[in-house]
Structure formats: C-alpha cells, structure tokens
DSSP file (Angstrom, degrees, kcal/mol; ACC not computed):
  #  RESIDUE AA STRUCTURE BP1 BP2  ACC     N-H-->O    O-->H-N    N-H-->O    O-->H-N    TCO  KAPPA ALPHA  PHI   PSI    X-CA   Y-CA   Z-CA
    1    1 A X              0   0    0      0, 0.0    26,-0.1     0, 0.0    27,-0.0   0.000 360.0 360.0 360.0 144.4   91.0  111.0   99.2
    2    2 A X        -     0   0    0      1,-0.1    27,-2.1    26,-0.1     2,-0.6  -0.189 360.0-127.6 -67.3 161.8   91.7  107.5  100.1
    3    3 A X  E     +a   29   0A   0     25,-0.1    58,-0.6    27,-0.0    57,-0.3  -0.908  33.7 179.5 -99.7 109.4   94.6  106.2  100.9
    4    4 A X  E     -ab  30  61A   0     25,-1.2    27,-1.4    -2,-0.6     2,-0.4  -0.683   8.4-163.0-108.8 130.7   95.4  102.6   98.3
    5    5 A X  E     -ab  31  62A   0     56,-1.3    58,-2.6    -2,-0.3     2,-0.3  -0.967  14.3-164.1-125.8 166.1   98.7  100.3   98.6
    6    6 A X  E     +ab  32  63A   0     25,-2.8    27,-1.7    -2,-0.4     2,-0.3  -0.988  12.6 173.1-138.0 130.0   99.4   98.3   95.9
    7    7 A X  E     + b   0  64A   0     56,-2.6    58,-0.8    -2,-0.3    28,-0.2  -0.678   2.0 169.8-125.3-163.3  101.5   95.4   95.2
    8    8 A X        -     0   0    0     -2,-0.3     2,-0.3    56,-0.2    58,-0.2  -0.816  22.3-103.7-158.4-162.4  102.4   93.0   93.1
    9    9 A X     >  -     0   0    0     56,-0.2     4,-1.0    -2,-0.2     7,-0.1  -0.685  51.9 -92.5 -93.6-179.5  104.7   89.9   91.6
   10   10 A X  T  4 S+     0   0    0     31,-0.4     4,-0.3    -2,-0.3    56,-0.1   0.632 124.2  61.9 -53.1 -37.1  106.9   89.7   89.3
   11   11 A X  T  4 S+     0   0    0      1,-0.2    -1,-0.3     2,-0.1    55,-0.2   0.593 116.8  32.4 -95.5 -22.0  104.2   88.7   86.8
   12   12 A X  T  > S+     0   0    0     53,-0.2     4,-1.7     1,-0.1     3,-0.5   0.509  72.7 120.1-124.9   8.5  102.4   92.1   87.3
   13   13 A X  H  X S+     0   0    0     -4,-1.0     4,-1.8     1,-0.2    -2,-0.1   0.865  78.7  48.1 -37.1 -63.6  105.2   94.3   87.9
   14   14 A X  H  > S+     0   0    0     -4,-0.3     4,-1.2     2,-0.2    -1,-0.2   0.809 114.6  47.3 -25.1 -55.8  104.1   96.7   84.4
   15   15 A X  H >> S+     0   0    0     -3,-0.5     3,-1.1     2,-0.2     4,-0.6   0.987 104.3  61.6 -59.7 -79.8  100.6   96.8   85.5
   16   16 A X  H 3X S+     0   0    0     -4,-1.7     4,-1.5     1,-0.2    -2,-0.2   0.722 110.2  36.8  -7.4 -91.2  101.6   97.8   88.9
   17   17 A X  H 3X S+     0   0    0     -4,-1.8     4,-2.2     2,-0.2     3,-0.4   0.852 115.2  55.7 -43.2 -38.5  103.3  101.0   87.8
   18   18 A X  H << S+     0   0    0     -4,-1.2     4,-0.4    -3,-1.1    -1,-0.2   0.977 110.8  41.8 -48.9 -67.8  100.8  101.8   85.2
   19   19 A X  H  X S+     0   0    0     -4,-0.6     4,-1.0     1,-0.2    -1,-0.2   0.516 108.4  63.4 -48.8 -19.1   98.0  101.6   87.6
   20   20 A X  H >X S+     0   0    0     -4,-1.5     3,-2.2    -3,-0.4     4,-1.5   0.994 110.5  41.3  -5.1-100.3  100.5  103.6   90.1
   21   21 A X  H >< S+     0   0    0     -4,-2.2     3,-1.4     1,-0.3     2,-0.9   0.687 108.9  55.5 -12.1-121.3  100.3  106.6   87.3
   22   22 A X  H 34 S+     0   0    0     -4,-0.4     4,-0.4     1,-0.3    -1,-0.3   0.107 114.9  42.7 -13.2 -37.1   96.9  106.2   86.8
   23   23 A X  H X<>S+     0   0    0     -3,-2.2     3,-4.0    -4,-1.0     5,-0.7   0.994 107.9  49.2 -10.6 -98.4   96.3  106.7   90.7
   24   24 A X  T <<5S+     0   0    0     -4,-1.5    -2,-0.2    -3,-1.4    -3,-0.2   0.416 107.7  63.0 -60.8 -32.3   98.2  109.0   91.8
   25   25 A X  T 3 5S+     0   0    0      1,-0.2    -1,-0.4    -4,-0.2    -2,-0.2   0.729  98.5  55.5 -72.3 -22.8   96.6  111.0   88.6
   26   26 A X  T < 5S-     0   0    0     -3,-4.0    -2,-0.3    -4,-0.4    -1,-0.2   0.428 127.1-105.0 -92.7   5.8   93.2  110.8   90.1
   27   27 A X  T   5S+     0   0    0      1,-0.3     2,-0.3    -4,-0.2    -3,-0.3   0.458  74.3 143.6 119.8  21.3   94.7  112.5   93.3
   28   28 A X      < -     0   0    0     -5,-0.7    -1,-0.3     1,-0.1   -25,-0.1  -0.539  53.1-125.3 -86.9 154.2   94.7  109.3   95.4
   29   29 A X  E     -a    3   0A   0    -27,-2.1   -25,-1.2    -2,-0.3     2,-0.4  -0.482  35.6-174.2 -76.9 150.7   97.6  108.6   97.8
   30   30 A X  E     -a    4   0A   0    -27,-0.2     2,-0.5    -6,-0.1   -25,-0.2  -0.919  18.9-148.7-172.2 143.7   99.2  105.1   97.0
   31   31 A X  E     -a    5   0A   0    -27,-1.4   -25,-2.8    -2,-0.4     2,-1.1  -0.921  18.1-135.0-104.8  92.4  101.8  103.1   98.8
   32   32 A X  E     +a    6   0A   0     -2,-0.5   -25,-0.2     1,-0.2     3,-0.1  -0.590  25.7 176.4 -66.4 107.5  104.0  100.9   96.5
   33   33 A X        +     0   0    0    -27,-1.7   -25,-0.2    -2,-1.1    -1,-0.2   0.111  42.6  53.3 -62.9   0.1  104.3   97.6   98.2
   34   34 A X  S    S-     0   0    0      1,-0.3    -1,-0.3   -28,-0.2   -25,-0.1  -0.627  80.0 -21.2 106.6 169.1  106.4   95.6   95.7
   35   35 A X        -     0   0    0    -28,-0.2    -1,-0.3   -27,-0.2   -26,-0.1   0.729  28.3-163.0-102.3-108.5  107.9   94.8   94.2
   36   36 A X  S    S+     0   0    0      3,-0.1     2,-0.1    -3,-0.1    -2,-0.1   0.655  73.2  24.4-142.0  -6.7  110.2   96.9   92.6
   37   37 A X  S    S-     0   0    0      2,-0.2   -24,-0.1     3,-0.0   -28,-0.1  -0.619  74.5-110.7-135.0-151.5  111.6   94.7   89.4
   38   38 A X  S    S+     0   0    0     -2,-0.1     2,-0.5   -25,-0.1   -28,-0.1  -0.143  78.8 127.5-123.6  30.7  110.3   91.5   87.0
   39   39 A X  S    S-     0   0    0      1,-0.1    -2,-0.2   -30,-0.0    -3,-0.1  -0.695  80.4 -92.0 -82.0 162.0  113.1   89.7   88.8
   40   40 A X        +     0   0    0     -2,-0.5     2,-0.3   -31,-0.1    -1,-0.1   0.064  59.0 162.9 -50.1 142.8  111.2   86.4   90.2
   41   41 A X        -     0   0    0     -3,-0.1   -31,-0.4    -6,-0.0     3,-0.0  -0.695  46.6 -94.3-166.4 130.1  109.6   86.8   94.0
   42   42 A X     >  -     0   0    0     -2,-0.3     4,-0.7   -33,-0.1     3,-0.1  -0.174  24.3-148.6  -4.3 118.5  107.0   84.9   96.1
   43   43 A X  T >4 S+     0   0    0      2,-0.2     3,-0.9     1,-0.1     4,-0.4   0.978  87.0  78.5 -75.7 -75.3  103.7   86.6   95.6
   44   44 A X  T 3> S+     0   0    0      1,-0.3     4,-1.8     2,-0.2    -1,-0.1   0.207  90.6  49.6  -5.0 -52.1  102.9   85.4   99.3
   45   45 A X  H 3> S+     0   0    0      2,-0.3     4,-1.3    -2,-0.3     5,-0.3   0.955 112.3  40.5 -61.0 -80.6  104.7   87.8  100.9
   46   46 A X  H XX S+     0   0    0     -3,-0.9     4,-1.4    -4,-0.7     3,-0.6   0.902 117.1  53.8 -27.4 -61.9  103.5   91.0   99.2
   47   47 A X  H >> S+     0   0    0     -4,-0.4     4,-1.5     1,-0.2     3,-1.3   0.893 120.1  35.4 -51.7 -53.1   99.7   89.5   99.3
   48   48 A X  H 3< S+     0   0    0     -4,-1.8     4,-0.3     1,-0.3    -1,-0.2   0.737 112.8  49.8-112.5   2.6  100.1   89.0  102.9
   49   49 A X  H <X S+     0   0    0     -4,-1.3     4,-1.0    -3,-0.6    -1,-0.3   0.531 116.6  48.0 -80.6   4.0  102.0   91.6  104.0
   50   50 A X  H <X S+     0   0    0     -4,-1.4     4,-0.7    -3,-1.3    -2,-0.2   0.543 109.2  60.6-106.7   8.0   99.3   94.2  102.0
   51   51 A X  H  X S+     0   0    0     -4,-1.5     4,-1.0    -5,-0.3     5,-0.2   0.657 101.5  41.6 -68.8 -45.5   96.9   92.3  103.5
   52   52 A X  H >> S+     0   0    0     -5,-0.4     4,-3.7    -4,-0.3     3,-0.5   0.872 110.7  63.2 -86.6 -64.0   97.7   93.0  107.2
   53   53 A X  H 3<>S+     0   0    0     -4,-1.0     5,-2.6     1,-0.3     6,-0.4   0.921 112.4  38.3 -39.0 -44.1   98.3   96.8  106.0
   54   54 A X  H 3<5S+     0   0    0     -4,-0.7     3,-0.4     1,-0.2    -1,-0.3   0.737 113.3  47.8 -86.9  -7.3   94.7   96.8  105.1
   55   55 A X  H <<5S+     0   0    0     -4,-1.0     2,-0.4    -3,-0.5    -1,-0.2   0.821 111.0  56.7 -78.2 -35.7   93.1   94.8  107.8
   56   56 A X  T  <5S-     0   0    0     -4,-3.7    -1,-0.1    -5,-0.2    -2,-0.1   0.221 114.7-122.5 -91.4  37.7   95.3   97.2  110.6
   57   57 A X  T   5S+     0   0    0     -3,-0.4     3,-0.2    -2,-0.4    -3,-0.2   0.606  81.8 123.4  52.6  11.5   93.5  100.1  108.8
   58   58 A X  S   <S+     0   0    0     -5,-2.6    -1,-0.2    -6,-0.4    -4,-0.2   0.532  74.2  38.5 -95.3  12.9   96.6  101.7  107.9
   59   59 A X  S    S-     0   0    0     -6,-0.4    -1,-0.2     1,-0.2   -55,-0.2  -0.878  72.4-138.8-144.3  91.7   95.4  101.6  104.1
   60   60 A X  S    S-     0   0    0    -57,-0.3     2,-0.3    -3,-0.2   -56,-0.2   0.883  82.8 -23.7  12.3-106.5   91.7  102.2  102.5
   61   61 A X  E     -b    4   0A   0    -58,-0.6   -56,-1.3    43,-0.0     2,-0.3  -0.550  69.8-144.7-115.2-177.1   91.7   99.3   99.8
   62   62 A X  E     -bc   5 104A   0     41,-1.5    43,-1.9    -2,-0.3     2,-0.5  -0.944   1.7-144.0-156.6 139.1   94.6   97.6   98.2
   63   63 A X  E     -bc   6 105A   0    -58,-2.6   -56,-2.6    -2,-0.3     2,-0.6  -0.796  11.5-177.2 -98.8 123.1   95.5   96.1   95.0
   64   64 A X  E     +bc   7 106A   0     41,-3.6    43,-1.6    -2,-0.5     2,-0.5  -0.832   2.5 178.6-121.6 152.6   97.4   93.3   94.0
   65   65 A X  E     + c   0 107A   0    -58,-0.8    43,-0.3    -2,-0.6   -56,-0.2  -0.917  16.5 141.3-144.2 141.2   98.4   91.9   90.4
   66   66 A X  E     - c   0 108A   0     41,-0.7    43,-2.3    -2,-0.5    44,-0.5  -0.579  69.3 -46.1-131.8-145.9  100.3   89.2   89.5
   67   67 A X  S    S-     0   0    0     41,-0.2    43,-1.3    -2,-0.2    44,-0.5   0.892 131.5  -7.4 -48.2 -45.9   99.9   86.6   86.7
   68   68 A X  S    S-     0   0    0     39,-0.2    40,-0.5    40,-0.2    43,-0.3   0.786  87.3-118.0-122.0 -67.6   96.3   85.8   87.0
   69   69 A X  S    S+     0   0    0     38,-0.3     5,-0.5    39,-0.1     4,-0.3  -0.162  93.4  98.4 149.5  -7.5   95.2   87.7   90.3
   70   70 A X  S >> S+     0   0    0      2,-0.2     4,-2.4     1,-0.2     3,-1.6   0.936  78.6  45.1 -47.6 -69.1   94.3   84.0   91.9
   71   71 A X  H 3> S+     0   0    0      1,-0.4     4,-1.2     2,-0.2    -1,-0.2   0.713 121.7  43.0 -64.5 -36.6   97.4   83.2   93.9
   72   72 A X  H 3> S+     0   0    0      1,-0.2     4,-0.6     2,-0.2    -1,-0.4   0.425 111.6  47.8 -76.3   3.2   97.2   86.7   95.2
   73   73 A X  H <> S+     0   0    0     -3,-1.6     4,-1.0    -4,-0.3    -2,-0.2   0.311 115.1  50.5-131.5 -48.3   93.4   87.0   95.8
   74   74 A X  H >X S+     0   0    0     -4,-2.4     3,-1.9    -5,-0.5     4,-1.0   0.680 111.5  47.8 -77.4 -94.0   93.8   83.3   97.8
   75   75 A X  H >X S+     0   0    0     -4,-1.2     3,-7.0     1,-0.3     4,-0.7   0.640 115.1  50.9   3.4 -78.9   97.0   84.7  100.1
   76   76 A X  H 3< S+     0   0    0     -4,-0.6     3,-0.4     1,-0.4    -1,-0.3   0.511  96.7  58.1 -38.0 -36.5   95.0   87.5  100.8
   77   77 A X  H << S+     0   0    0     -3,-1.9    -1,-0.4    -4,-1.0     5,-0.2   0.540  93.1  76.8-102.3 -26.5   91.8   86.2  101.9
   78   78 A X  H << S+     0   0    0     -3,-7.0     2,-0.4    -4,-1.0    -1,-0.3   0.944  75.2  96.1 -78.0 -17.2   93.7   84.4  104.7
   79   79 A X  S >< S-     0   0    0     -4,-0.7     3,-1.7    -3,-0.4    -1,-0.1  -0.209  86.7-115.3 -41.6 115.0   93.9   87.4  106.4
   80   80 A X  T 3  S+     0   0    0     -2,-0.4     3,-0.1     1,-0.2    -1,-0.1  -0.388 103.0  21.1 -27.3 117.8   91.5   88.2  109.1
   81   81 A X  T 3  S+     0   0    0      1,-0.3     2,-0.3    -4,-0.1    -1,-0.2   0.416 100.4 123.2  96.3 -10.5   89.3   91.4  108.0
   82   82 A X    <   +     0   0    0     -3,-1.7    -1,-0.3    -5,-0.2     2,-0.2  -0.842  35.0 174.0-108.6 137.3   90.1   90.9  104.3
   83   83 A X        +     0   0    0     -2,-0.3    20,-1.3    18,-0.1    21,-0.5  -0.753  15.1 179.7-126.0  77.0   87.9   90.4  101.6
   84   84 A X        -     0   0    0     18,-0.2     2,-0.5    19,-0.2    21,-0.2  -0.716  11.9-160.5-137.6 142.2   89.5   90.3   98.6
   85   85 A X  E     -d  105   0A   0     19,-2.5    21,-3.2    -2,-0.4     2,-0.1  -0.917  17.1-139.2-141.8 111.4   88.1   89.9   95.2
   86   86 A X  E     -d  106   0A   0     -2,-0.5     2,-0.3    19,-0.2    21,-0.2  -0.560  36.3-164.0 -67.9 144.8   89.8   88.7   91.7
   87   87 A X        +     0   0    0     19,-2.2    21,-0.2    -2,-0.1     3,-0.1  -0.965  29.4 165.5-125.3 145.6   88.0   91.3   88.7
   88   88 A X  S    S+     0   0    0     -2,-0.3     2,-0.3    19,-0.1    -1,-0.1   0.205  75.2  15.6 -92.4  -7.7   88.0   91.0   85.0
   89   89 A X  S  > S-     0   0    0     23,-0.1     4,-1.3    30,-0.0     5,-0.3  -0.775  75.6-111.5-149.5-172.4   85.7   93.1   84.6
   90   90 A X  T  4 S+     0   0    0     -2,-0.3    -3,-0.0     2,-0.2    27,-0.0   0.443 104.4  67.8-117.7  40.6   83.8   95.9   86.0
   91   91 A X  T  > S+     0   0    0      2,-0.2     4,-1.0     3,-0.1     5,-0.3   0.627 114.7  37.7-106.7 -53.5   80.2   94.5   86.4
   92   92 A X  H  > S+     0   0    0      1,-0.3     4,-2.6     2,-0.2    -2,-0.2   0.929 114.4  55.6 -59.8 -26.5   82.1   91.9   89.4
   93   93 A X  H  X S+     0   0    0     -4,-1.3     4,-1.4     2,-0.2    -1,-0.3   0.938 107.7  44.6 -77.9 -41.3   84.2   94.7   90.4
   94   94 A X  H >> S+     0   0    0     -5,-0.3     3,-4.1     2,-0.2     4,-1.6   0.898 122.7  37.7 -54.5 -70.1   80.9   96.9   91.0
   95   95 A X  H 3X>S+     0   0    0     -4,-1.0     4,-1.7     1,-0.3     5,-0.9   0.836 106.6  64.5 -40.4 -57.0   78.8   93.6   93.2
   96   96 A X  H 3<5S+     0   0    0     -4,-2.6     6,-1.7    -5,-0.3     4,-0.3   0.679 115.8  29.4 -82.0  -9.8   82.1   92.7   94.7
   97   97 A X  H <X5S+     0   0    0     -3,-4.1     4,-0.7    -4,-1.4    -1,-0.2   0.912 122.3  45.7 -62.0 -61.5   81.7   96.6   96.5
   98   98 A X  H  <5S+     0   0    0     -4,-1.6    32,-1.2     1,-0.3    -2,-0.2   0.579 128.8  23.2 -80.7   7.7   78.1   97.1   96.8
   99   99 A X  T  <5S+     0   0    0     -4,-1.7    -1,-0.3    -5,-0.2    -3,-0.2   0.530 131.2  25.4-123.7 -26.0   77.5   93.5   98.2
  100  100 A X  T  4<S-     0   0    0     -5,-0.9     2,-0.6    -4,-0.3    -2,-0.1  -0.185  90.5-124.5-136.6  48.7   80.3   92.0   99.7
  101  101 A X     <  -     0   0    0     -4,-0.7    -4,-0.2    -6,-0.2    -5,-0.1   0.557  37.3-161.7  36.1   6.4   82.3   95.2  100.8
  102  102 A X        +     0   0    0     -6,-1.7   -18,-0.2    -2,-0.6     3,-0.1   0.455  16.1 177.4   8.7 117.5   85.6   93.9   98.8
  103  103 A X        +     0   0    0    -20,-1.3   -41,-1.5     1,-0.3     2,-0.5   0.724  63.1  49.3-127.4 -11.6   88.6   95.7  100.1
  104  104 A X  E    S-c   62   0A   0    -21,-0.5   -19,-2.5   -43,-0.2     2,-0.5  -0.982  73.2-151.2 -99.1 136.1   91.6   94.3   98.3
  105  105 A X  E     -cd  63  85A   0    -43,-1.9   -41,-3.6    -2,-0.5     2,-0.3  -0.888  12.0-163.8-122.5 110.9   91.0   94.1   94.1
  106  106 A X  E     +cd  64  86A   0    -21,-3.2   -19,-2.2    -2,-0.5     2,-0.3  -0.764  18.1 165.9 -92.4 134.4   93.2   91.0   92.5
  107  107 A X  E     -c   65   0A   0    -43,-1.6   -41,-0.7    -2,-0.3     2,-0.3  -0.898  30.5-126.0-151.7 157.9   93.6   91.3   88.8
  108  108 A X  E  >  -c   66   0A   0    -40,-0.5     4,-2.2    -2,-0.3     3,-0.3  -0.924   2.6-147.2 -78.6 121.6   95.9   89.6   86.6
  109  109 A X  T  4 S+     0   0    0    -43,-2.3   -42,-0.2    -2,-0.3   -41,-0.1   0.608 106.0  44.1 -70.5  -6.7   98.5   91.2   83.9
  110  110 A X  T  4 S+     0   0    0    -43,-1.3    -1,-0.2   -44,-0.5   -42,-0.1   0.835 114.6  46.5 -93.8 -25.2   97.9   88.2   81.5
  111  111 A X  T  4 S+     0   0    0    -44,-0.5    -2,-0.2    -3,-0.3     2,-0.1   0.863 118.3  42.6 -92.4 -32.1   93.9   87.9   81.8
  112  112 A X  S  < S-     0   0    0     -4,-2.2     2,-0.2   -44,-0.1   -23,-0.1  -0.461  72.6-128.2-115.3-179.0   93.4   91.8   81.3
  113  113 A X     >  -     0   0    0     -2,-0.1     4,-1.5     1,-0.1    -1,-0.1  -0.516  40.6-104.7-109.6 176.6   94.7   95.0   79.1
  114  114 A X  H  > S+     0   0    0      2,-0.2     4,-2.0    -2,-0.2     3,-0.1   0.925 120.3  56.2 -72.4 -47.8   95.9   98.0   80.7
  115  115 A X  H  > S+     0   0    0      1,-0.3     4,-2.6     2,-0.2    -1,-0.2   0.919 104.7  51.1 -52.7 -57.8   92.8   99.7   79.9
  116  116 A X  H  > S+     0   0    0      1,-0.3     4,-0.7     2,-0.2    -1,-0.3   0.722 105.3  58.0 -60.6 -22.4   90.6   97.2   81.5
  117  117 A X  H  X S+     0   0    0     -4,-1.5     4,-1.0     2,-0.2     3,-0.3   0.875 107.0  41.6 -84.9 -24.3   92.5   97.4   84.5
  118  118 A X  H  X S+     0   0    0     -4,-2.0     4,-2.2     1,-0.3    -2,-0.2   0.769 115.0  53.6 -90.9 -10.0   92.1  101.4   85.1
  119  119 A X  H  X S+     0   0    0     -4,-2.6     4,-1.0     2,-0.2    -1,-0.3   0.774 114.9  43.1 -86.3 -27.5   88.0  100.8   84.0
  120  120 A X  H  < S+     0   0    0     -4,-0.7     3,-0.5    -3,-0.3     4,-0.5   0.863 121.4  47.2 -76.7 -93.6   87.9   97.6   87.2
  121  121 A X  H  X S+     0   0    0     -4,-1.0     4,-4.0     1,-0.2    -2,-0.2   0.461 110.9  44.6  12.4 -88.6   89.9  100.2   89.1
  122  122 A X  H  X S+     0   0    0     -4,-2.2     4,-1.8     2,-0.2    -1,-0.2   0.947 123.7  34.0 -25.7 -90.2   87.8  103.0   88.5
  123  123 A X  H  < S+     0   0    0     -4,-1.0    -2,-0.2    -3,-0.5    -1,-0.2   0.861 112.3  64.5 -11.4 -84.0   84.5  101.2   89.1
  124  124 A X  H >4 S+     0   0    0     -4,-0.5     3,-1.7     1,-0.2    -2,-0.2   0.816 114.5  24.9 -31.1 -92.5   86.2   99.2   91.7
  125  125 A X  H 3< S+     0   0    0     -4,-4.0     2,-0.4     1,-0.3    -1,-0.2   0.868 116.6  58.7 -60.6 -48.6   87.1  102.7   94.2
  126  126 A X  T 3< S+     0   0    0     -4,-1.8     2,-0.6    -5,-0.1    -1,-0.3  -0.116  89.1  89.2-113.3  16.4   84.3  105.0   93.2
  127  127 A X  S <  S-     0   0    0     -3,-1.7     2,-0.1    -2,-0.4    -4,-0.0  -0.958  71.8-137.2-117.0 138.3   81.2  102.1   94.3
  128  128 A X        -     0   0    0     -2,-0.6     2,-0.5   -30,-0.0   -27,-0.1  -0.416  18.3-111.2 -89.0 166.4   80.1  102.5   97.7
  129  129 A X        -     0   0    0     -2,-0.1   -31,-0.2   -28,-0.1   -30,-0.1  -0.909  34.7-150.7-103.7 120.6   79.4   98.9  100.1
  130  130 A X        -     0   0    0    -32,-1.2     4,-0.3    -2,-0.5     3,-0.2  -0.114  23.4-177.9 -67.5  28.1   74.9   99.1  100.6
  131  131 A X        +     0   0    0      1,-0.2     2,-0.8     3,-0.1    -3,-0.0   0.509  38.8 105.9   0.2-170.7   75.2   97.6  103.5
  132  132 A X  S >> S+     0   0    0      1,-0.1     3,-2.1     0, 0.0     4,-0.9  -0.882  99.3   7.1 101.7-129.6   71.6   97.0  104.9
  133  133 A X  T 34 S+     0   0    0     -2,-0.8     4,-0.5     1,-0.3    -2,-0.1   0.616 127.8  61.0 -85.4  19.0   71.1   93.1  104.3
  134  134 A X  T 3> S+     0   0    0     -4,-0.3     4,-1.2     2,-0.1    -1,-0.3   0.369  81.8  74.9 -98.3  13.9   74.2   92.4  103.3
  135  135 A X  H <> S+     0   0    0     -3,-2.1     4,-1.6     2,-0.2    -2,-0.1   0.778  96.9  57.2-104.6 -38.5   76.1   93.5  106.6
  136  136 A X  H  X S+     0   0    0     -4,-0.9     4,-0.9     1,-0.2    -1,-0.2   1.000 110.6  41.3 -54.0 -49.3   74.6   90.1  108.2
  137  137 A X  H  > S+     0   0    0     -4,-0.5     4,-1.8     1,-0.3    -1,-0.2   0.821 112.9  53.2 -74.7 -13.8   76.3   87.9  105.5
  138  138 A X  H  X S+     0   0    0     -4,-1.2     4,-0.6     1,-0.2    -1,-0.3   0.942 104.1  54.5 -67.7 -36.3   79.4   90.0  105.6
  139  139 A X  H  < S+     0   0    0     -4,-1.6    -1,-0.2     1,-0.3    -2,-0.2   0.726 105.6  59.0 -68.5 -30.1   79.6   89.4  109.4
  140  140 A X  H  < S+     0   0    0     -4,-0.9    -1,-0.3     1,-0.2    -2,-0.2   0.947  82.5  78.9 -85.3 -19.3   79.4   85.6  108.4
  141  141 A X  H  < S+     0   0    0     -4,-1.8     2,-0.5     2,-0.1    -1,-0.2   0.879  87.8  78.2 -16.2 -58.3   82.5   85.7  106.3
  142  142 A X     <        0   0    0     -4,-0.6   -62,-0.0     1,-0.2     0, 0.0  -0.627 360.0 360.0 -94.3 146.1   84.9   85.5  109.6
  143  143 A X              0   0    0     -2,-0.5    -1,-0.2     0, 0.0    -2,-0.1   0.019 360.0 360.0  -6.3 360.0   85.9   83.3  111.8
C-alpha cells in the first residue's frame, strides 16, 4: 500500500486527523507532518517541508489542508518534482491524476465538508497517471 504524509495548518488541523482516520482505515501508511494543535503556525513550513519528503521519494503522495488549500498548494509547487493540485471536487481530483500526474492534493477545511474530502481523497489515490502524451507536457512543467 502506499505510503501518504500529510500535513496541515492551523486552519485544517480537524480535517487533518479526520482524513488521518479515514487513511489509515483503508490500510494506507500515513505520516503526520503537522501540525499537531489549532494553535496558529506558518503553513510554509509544513508545505515545504512535505514537499521535499515527497520529491526525495520518501513518501508516495502527500496531502495538505489548511484554510483554502491555496497557500499550501502555492508553497508546494515551489518544490522541484512537485505537482501539487488544490481539489474541490473529485472530477479535478481524477484529471489532476490521469493527466498531470498530481502528487500532493491541497484542499481547504472552509471550502469543503468532511465527506467531500474522503470522496477527493478517495478518487484522488485510487486514479492512475495515463501517461502516453501527457508525459511530454509533464516533462515541461520543470525547470
């Protein structure tokens, strides 16, 4: 089974743990990253150390949540090797697989329900990357 870390802010700290559960119930391994109360923290720092975990392969995908999923989904993306994709739903969480290989999934705990997050989720791990003619455009992504 894959291996997931997950972080968060302050602003998604609930979601975090749900989605935790909700892992960990579908037998996947998952790494809490943070953080660890709904006292106040710098999203930056989570996003970009669970960013680097997943560019240096030492992680599958990764999740972040915070208020919206922006600030974390922008952090993230500066990483090298990272592709990292805000969802509300699960039609972008399917393309953002089978078309641009997405490996970190940004959601917000204000824009979505709890429910909606384990149906992006869901979607989200269980869609495979087609590669084929999309493996050129992915390759233009970097630097």
């Amino acid at each position: 089974m894959e291996k997931i870390i997950i972080g968060c802010d302050h602003a998604g700290f609930e979601l975090k743990n749900k989605i935790i559960e909700y892992l960990k119930n579908k037998g996947y391994e998952v790494y809490d990253n943070g953080c660890y109360s709904q006292e106040a923290v710098d999203y930056p720092i989570i996003a970009k150390k669970t960013a680097q975990m997943v560019a240096d392969k030492n992680y599958d995908k990764g999740i972040l949540i915070c208020g919206s999923g922006v600030g974390m989904c922008i952090t993230a993306n500066k990483t090298k090797g990272i592709r990292a994709v805000v969802c509300s739903d699960t039609t972008t969480a399917k393309f953002s697989r089978l078309h641009n290989d997405s490996n970190i999934l940004c959601f917000g705990q204000r824009i979505i329900g709890e429910q909606s997050a384990y149906d992006i989720c869901e979607i989200w791990l269980n869609t495979d990357f087609e590669g084929q003619r999309h493996l050129k455009r992915i390759s233009l992504i970097e630097p």
